[in-house]
Backbone bond lengths (Angstrom), bond angles and torsions (degrees), N, CA, C in turn:
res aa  C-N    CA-C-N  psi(-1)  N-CA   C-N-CA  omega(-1)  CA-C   N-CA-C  phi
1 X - - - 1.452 - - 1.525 108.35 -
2 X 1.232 114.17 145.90 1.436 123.27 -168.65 1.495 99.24 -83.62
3 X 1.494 136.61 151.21 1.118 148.80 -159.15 1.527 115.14 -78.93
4 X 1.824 99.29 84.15 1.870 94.90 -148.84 1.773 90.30 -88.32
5 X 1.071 130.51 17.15 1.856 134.54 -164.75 1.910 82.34 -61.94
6 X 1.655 114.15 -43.30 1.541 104.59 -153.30 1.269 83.72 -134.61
7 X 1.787 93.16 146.25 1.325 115.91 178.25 1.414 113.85 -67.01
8 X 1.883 139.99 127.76 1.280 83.03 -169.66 1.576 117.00 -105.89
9 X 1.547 109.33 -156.77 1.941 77.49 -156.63 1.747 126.79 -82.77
10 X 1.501 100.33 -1.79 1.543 94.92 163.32 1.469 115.56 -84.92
11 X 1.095 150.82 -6.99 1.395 144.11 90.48 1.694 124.78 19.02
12 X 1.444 86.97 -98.65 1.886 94.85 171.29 1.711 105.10 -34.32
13 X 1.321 114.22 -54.74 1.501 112.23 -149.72 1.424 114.27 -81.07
14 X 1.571 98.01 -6.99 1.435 101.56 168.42 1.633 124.68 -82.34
15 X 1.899 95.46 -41.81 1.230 98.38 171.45 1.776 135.86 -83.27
16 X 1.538 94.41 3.73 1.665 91.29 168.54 1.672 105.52 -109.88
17 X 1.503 100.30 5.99 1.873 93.51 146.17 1.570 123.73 -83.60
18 X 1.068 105.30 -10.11 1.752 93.65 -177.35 1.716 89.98 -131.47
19 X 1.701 138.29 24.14 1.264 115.96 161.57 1.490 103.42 -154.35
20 X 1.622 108.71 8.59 1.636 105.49 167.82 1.075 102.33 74.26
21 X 1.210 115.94 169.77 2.020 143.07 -166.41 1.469 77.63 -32.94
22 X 1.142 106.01 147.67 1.653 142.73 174.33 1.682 103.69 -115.39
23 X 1.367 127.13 95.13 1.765 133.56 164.94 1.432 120.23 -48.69
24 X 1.556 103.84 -27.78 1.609 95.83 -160.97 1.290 92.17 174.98
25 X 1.716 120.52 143.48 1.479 124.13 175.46 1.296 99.20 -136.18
26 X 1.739 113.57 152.01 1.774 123.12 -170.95 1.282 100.07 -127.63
27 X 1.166 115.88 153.38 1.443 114.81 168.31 1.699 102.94 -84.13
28 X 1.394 119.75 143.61 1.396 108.65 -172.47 1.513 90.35 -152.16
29 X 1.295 125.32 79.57 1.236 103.27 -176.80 1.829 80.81 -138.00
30 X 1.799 86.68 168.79 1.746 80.97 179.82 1.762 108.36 -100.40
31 X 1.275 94.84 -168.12 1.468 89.62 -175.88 1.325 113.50 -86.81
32 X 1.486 111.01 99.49 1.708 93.96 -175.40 1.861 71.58 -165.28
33 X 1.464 124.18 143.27 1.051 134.42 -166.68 1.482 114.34 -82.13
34 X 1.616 118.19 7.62 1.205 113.75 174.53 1.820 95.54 -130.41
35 X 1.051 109.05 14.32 1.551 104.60 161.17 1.455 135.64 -72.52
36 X 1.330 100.06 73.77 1.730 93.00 156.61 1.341 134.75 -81.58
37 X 1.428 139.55 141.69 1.321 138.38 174.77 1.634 96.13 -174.28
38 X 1.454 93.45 143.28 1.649 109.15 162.19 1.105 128.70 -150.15
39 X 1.602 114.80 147.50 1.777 103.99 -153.35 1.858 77.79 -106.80
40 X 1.190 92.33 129.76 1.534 124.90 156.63 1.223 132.46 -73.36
41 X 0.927 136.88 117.09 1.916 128.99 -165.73 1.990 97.15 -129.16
42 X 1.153 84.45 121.58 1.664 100.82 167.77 1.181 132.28 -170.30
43 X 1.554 129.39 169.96 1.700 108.83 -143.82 1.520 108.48 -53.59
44 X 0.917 110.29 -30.82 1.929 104.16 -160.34 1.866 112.12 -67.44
45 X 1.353 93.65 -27.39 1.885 108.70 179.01 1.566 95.17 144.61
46 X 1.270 107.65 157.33 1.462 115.51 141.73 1.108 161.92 7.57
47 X 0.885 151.92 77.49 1.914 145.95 -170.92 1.378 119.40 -124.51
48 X 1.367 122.09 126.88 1.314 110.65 159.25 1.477 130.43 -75.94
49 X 1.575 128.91 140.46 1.362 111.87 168.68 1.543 97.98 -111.19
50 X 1.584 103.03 137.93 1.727 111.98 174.64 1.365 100.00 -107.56
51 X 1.820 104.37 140.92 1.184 95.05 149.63 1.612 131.92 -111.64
52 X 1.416 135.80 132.91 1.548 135.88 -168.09 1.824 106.39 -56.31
53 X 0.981 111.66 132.28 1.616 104.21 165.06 1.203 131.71 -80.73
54 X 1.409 97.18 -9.45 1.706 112.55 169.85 1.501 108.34 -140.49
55 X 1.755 102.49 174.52 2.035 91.96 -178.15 1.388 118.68 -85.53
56 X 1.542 97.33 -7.33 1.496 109.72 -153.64 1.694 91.65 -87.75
57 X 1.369 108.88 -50.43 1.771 111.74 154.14 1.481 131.85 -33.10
58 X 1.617 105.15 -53.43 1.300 112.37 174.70 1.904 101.38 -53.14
59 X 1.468 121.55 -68.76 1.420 117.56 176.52 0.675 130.01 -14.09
60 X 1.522 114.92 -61.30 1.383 141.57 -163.84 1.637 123.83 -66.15
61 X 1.297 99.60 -41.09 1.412 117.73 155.43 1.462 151.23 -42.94
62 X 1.743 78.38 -61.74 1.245 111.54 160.49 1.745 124.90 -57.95
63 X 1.121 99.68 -44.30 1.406 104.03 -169.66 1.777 104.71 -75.07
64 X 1.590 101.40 -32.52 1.603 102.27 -169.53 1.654 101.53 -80.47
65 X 1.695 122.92 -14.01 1.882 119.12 164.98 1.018 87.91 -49.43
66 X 1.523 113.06 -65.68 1.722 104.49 -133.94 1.902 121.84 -104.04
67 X 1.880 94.20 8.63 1.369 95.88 158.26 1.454 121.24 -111.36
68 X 1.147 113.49 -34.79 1.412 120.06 -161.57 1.313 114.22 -84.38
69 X 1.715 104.89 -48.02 1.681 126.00 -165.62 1.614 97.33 -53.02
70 X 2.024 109.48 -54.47 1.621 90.84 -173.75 1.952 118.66 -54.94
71 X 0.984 97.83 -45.40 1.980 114.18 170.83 1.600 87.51 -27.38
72 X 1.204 124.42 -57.84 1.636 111.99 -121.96 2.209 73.93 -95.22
73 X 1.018 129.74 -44.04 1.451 146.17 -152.02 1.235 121.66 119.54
74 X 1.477 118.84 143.40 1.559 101.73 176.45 1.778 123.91 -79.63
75 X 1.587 95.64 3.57 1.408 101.11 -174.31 1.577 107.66 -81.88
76 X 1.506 128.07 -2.26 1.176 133.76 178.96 1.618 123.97 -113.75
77 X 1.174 107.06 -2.74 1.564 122.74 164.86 1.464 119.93 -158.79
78 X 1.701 113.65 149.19 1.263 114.67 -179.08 1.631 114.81 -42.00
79 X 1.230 119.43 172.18 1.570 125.61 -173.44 1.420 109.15 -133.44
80 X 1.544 107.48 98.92 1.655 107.94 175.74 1.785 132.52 -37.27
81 X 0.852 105.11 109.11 1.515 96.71 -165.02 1.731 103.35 -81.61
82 X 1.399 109.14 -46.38 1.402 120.72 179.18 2.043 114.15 -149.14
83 X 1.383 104.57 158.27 1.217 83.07 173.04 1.839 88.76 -150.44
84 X 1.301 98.35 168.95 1.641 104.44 179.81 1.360 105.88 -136.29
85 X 1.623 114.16 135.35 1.613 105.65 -170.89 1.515 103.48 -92.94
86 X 1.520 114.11 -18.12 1.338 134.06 -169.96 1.831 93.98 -46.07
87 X 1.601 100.01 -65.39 1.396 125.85 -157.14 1.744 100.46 -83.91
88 X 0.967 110.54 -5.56 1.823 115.86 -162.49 1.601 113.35 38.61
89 X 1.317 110.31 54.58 1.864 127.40 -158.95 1.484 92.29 -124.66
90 X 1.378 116.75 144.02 1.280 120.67 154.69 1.954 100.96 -135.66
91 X 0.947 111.77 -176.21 1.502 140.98 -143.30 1.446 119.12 -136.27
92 X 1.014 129.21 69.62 1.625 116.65 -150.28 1.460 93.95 -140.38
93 X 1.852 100.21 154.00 1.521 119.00 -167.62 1.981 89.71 -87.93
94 X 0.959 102.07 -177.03 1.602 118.22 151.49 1.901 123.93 -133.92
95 X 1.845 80.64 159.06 1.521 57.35 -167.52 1.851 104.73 -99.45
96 X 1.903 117.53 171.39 1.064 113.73 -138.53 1.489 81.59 -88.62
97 X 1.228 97.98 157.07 1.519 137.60 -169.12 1.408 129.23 65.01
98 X 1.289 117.00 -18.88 1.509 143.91 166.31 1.598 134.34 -84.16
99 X 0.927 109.59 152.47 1.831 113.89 -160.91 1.659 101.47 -78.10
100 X 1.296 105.42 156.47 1.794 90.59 167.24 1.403 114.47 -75.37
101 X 1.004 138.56 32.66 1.481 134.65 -174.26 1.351 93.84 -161.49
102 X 1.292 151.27 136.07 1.050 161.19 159.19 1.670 123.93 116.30
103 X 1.920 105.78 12.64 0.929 66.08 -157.46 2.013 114.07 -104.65
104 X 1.702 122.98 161.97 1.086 137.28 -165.56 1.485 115.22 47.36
105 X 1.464 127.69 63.59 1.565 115.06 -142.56 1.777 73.66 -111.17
106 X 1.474 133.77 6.77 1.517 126.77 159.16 1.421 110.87 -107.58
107 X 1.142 120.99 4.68 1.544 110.12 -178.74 1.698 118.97 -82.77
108 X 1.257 125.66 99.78 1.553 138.14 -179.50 1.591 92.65 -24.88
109 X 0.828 96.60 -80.93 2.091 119.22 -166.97 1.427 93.73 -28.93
110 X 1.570 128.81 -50.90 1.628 114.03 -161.70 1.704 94.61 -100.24
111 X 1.002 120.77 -28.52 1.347 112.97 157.46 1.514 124.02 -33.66
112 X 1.761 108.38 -67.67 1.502 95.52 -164.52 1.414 91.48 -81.35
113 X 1.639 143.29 -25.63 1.465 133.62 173.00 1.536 115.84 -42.01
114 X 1.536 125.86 -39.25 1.129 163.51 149.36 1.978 92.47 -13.33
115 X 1.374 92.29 -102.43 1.515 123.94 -173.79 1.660 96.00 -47.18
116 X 1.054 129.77 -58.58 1.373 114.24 174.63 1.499 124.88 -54.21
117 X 1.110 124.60 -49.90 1.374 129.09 159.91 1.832 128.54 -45.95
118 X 1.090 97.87 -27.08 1.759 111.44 166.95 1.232 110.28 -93.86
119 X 1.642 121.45 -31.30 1.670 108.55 177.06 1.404 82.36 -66.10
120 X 2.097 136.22 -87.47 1.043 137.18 -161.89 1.596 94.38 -7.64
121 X 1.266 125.58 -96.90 1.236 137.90 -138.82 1.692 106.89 -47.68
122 X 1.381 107.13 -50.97 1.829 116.85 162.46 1.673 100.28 -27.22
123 X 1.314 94.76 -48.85 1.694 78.11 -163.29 0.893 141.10 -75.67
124 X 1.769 97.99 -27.20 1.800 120.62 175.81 1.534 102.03 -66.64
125 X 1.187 117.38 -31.55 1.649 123.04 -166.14 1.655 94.14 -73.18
126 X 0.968 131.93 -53.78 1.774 140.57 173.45 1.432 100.52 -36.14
127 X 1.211 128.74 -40.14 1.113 122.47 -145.39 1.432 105.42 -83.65
């Protein structure tokens, strides 16, 4: 695994263009050897920055912040703040009280909200 302790600085310099002075950075990634993520702390609140291990990941991601997440509510998944395809990085809030990864993965309601929003999207993409 690449040395995720520090953001590195084309990283940083991206994300204190779209969230200002940076207070403090964590390593927050899980244990899995292509996990990057770091929680960012600065006056306004919090953010995670991820990084994709691939571009096709980065896309993929990306597209499901900023199509699906509003569909589903933002109270049930993080909220893309920014993303860069350059860097395969996105920018994302969390949501409160919950991890960036886990969250409601038993709740029926965001489940089938979930599954409807990915058939929807299947379909527009068909079209």
């Amino acid at each position: 695994m690449a040395d995720s302790t520090r953001l590195p600085s084309p990283l940083t310099s991206w994300a204190e263009q779209v969230l200002g002075p940076l207070e403090a950075v964590r390593d927050a990634s899980h244990a899995r050897d292509t996990s990057q993520v770091w929680k960012v702390t600065r006056h306004a609140g919090d953010r995670y920055v991820q990084v994709a291990p691939k571009p096709v990941l980065s896309t993929r991601e990306t597209r499901a912040y900023r199509e699906a997440v509003p569909h589903l509510g933002h109270d049930t998944a993080p909220v893309l703040d920014d993303s860069s395809a350059a860097l395969l990085t996105l920018i994302l809030t969390k949501v409160d009280g919950e991890p960036l990864k886990g969250d409601r993965h038993s709740d029926p309601l965001v489940t089938t909200r979930g599954r409807r929003t990915v058939e929807r999207l299947k379909q527009e993409e068909r079209r």
